[in-house]
ROSE-4610 file (N, C-alpha, C; in Angstrom, 1 decimal, always signed):
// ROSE-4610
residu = [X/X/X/X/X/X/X/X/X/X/X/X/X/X/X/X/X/X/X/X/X/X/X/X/X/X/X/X/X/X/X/X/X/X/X/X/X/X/X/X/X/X/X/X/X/X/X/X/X/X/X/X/X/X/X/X/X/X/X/X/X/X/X/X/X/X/X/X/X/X/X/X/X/X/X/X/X/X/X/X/X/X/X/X/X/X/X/X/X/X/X/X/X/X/X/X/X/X/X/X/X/X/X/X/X/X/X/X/X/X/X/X/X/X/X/X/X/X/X/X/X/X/X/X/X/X/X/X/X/X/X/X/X/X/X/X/X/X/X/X/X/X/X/X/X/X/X/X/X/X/X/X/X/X/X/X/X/X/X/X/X/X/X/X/X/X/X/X/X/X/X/X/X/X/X/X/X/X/X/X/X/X/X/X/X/X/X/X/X/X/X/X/X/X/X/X/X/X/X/X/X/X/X/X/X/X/X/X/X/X/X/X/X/X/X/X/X/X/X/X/X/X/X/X/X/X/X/X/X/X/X/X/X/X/X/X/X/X/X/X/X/X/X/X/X/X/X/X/X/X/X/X/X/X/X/X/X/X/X/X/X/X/X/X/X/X/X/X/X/X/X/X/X/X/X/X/X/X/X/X/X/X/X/X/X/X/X/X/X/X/X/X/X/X/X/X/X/X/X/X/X/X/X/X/X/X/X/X/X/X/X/X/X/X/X/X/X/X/X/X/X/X/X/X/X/X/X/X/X/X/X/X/X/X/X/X/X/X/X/X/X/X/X/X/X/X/X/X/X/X/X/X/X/X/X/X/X/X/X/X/X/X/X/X/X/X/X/X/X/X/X/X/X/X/X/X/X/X/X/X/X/X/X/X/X/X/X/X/X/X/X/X/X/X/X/X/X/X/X/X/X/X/X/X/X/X/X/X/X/X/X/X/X/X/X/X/X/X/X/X/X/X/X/X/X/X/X/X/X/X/X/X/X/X/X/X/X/X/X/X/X/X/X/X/X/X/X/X/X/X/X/X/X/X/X/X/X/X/X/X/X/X/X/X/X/X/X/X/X/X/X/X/X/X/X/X/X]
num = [1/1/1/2/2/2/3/3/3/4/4/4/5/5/5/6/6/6/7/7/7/8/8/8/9/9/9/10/10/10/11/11/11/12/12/12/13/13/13/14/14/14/15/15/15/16/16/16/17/17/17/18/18/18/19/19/19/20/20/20/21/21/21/22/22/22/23/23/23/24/24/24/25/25/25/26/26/26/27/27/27/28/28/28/29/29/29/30/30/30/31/31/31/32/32/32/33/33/33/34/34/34/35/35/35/36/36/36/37/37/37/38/38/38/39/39/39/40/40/40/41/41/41/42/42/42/43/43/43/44/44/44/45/45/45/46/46/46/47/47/47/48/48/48/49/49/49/50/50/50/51/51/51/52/52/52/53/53/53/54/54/54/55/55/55/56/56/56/57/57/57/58/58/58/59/59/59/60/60/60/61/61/61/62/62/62/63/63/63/64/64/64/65/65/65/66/66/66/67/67/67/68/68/68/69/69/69/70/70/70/71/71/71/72/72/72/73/73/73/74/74/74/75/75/75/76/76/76/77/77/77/78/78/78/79/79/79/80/80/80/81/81/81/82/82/82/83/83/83/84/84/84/85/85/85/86/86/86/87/87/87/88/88/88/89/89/89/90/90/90/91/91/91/92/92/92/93/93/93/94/94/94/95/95/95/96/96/96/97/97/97/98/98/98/99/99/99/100/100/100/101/101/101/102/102/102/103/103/103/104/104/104/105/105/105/106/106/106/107/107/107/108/108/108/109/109/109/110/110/110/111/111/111/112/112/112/113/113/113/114/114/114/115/115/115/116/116/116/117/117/117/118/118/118/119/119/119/120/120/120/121/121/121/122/122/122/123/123/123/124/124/124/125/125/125/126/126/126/127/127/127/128/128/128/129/129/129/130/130/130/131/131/131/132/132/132/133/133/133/134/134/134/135/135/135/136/136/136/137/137/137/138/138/138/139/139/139/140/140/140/141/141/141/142/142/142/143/143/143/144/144/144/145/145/145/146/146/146/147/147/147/148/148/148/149/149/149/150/150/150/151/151/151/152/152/152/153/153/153/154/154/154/155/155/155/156/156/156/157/157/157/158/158/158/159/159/159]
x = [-121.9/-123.3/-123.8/-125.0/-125.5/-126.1/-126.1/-126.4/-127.9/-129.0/-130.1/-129.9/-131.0/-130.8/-132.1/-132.4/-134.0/-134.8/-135.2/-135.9/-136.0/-135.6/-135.9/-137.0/-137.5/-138.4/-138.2/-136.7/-136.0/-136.3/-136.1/-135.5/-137.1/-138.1/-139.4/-140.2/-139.6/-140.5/-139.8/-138.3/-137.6/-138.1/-138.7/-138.8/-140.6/-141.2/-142.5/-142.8/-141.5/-141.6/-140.8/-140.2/-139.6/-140.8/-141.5/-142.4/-143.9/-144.7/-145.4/-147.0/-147.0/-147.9/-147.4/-146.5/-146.3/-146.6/-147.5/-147.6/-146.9/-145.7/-145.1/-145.7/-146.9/-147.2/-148.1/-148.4/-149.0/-148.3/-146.9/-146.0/-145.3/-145.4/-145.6/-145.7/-146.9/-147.5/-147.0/-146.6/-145.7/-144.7/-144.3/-143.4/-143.4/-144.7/-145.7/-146.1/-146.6/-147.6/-147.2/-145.7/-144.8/-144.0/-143.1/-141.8/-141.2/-140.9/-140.5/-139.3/-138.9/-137.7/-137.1/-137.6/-137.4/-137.4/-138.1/-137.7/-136.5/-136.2/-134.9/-133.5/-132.9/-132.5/-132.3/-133.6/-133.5/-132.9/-133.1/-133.1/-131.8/-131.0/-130.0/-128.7/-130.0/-128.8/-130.1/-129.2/-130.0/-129.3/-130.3/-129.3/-128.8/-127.9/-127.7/-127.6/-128.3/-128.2/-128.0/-127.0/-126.1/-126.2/-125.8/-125.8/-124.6/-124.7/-123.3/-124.0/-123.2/-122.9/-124.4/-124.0/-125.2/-126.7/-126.9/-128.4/-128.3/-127.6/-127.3/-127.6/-128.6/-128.5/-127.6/-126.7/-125.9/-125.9/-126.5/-126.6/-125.3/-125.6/-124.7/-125.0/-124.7/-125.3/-124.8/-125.2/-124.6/-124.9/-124.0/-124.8/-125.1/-126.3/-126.9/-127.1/-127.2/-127.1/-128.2/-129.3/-130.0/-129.4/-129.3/-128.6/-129.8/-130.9/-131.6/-132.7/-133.0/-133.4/-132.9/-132.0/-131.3/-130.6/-130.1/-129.4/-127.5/-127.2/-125.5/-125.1/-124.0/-123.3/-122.1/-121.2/-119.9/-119.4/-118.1/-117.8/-116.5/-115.7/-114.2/-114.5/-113.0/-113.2/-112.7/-112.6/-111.7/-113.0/-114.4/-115.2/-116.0/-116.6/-116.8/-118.7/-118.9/-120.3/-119.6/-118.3/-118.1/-118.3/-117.1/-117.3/-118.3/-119.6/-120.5/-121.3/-120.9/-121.4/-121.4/-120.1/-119.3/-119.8/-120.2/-120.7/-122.4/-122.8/-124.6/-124.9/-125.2/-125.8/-127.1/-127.6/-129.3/-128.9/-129.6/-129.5/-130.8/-131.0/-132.1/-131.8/-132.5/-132.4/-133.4/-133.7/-134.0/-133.7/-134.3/-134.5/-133.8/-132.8/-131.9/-131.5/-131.0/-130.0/-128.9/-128.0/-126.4/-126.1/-126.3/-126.0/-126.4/-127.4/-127.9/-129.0/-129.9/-131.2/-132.0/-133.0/-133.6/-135.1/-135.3/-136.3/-138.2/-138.1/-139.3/-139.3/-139.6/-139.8/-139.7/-140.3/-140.5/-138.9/-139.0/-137.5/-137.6/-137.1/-137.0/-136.1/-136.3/-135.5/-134.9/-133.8/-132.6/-131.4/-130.7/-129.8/-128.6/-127.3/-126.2/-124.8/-124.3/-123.8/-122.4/-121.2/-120.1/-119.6/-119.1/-118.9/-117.0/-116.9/-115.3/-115.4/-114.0/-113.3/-114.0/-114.8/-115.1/-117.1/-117.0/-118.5/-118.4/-117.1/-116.9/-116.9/-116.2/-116.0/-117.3/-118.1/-119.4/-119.9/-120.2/-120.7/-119.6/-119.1/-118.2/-118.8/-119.1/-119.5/-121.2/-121.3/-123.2/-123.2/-122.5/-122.3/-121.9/-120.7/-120.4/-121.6/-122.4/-123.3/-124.1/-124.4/-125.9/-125.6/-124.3/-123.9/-122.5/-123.1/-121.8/-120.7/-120.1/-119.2/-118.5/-119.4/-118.5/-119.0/-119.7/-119.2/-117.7/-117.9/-117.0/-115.4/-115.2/-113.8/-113.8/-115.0/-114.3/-114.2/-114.9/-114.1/-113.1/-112.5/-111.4/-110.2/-110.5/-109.5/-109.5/-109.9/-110.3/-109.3/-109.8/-108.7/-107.4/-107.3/-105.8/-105.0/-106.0/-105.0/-105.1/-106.1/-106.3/-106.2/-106.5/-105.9/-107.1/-107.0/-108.4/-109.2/-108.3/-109.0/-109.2/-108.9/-109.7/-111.0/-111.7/-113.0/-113.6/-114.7/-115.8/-117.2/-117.8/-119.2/-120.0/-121.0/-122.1/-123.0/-123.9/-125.1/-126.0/-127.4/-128.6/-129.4/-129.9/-131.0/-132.4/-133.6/-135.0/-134.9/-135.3/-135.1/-136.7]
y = [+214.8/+214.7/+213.2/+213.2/+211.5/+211.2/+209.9/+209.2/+209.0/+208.9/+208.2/+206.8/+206.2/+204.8/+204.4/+203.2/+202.8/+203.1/+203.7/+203.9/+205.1/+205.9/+207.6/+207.8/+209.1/+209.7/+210.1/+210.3/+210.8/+209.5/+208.5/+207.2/+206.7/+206.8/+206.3/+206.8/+208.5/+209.6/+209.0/+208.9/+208.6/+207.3/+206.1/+205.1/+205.2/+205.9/+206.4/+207.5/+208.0/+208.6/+207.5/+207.0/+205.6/+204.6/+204.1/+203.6/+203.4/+204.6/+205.4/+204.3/+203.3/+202.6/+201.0/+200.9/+199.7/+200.1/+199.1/+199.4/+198.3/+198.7/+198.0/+197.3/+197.5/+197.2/+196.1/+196.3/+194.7/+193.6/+193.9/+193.0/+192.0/+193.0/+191.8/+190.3/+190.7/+189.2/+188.1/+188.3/+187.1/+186.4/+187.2/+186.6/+185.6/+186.0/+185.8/+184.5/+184.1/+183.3/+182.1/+181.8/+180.1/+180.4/+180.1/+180.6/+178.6/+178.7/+177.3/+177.4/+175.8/+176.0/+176.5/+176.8/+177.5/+178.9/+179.6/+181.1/+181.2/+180.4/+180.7/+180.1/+179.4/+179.0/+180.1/+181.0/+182.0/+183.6/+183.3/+185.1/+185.5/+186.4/+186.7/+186.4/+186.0/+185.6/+185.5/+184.4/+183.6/+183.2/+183.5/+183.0/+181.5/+181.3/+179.9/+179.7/+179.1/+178.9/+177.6/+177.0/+175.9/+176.3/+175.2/+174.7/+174.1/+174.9/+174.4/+173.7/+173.0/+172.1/+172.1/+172.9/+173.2/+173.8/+173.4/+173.9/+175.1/+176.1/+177.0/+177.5/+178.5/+178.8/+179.9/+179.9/+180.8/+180.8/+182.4/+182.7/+183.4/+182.8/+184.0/+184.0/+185.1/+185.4/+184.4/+184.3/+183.8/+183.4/+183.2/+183.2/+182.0/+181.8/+180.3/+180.1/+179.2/+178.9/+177.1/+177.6/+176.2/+175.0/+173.3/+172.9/+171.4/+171.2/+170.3/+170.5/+169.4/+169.6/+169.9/+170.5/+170.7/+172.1/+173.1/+174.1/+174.2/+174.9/+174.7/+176.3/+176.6/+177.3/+177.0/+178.3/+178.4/+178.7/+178.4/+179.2/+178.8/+179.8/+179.3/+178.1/+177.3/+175.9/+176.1/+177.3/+177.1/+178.2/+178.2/+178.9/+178.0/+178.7/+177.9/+177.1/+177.5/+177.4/+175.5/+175.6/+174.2/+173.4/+173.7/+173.1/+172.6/+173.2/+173.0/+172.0/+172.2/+171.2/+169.9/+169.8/+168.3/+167.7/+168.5/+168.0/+167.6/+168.8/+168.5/+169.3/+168.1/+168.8/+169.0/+169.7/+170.3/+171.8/+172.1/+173.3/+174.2/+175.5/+176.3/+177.5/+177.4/+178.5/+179.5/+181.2/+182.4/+182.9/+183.7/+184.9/+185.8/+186.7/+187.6/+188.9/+189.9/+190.9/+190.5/+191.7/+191.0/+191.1/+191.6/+192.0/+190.8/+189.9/+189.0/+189.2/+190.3/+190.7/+189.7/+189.1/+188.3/+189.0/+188.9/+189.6/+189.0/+187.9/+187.3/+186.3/+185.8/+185.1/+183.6/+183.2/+182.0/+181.9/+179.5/+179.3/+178.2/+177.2/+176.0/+175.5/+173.8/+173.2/+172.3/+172.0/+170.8/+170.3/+169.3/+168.8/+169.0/+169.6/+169.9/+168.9/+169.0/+168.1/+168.9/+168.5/+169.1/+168.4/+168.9/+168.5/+168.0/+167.0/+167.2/+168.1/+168.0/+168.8/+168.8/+167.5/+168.0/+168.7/+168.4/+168.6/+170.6/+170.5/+172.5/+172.6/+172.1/+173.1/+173.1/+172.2/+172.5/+173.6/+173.6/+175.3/+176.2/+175.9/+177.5/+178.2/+176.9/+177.2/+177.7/+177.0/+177.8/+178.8/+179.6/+180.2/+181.6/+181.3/+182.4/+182.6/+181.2/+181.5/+182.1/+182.3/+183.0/+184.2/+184.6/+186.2/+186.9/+186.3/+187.0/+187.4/+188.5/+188.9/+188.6/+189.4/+190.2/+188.5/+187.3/+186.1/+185.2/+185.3/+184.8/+185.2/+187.4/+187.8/+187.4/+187.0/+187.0/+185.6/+184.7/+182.8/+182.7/+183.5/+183.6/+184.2/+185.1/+185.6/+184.9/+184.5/+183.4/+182.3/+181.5/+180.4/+181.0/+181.9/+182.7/+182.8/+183.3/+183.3/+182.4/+181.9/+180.4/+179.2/+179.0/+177.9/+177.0/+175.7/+175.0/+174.7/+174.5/+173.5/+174.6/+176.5/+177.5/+177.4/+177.1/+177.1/+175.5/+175.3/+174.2/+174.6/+173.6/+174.1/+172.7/+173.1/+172.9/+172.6/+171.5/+170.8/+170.9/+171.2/+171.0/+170.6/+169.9/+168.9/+169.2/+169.0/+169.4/+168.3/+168.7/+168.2/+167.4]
z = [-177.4/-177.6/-177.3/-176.5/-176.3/-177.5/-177.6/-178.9/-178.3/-179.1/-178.7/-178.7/-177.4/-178.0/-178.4/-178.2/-178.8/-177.7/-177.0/-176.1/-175.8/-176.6/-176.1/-177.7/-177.1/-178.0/-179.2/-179.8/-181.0/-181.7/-181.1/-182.0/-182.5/-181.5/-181.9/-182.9/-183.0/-184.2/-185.2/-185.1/-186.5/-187.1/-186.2/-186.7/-187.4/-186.7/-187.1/-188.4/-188.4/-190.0/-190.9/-190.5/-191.8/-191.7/-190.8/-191.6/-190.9/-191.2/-190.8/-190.5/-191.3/-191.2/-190.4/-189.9/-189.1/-188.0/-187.5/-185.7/-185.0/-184.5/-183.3/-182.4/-182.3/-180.9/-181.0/-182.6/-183.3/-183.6/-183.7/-184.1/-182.7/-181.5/-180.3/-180.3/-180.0/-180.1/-181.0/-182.0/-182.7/-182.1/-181.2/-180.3/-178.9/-178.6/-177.7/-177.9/-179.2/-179.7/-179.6/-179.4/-179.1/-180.4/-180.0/-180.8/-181.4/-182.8/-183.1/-183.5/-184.1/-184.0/-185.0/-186.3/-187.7/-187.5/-185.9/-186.2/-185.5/-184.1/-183.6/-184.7/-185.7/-186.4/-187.9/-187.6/-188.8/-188.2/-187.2/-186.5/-186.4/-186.2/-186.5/-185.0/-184.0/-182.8/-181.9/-181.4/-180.2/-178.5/-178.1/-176.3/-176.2/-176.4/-175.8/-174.4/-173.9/-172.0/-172.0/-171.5/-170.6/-169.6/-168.7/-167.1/-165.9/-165.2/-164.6/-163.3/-163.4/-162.0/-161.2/-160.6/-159.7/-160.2/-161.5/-162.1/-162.5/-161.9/-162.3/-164.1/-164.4/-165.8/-166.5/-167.4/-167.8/-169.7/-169.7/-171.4/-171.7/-173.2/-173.9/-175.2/-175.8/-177.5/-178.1/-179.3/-180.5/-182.1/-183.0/-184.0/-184.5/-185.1/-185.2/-186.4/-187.4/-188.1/-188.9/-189.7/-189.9/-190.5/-189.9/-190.8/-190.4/-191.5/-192.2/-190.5/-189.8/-188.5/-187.2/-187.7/-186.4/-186.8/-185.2/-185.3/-184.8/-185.5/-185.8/-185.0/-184.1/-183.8/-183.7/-183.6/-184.0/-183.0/-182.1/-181.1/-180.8/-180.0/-179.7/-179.1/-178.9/-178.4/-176.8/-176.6/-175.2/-174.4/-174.8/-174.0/-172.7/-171.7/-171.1/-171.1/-172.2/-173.0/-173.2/-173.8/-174.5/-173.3/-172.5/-171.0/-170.4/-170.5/-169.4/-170.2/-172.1/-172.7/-172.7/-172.3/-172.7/-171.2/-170.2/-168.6/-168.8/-169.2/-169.6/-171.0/-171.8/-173.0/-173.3/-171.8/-172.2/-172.0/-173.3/-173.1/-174.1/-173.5/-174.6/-175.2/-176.3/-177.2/-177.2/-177.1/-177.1/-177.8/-178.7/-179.6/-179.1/-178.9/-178.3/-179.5/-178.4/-180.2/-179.8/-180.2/-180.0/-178.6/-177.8/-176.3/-175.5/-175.9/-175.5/-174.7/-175.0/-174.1/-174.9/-174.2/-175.1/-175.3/-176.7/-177.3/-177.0/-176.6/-175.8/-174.4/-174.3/-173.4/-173.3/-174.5/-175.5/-175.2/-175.0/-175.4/-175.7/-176.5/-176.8/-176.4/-176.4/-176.0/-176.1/-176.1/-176.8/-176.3/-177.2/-176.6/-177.7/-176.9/-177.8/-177.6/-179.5/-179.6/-180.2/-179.3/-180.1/-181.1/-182.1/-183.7/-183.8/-184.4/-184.9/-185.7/-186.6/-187.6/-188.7/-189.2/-190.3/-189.8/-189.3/-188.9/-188.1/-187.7/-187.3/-188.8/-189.9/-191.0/-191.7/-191.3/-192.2/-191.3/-190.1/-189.8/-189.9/-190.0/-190.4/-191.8/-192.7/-193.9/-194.2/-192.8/-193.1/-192.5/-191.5/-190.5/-191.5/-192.2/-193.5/-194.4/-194.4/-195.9/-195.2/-193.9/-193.8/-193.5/-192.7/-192.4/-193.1/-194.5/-195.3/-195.4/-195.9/-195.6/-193.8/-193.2/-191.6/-191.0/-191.3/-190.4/-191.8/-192.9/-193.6/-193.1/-192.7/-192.3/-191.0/-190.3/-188.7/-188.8/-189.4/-188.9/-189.6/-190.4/-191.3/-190.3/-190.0/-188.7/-187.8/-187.5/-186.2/-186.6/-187.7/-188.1/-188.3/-189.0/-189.0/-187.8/-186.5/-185.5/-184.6/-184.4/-183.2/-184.7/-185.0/-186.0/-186.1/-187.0/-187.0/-186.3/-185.3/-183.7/-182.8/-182.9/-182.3/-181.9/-182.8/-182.8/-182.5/-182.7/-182.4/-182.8/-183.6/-183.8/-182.9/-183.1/-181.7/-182.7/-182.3/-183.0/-182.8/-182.4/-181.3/-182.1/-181.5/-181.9/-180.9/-181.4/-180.4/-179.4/-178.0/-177.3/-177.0]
């Protein structure tokens, strides 16, 4: 049997009988309206786009994390996100889901800074405190099998 997804006619009645007085189509525009940097910092995953060589733009999901004025991500250390970092650290942030479709259009933009050891373990720790459980067992696994220096957290500051 196919699963519905969000775009078929099952999934829209179901979401119109759960909650029968929201209109979707009002909620738009919030998105629309200029996106800052306290809602990408709060949303549950955002596009990070780095740049290779040739200008070239390349996203990828991820989970983000607020830390005072600035935003914190977590990522292996051997990805090529870190790489293109350590070559140019402009890079922008999007409102995305997990797949990395980005949910507006709206993107801000900044300059990223890779963190030592003690500066990954503070996002690891905001990174757990904001996605509980399932981010506390996966950077936990993660250090278990890639080890401290597996990972790298990522700084960004408004550009």
């Amino acid at each position: 049997m196919r699963r519905a997804s969000a775009h078929t006619p099952l999934r829209r009645q179901a979401y119109a009988r759960v909650c029968p007085h929201t209109d979707v189509a009002a909620l738009a525009p919030a998105y629309r309206s200029g996106m800052t940097w306290n809602e990408v910092s709060t949303s549950s995953f955002a596009l990070l786009t780095t740049y290779k060589k040739d200008g070239t733009p390349v996203g990828a999901p991820v989970w983000v994390a607020p830390d005072s004025e600035r935003i914190v991500v977590w990522t292996n250390s051997k990805t090529w996100k870190v790489k293109r970092i350590r070559r140019n650290p402009a890079v922008t942030l999007q409102i995305c889901d997990a797949r990395g479709r980005p949910k507006s259009e709206e993107q801000v933009a900044g300059k990223a800074e890779l963190l030592d050891a003690a500066g990954t373990q503070r996002v690891r720790d905001l990174v757990s405190r904001k996605y509980g459980i399932i981010g506390t067992v996966l950077i936990r696994l993660h250090k278990l099998f890639k080890g401290a220096d597996g990972s790298i957290g990522i700084a960004i500051t408004p550009a």
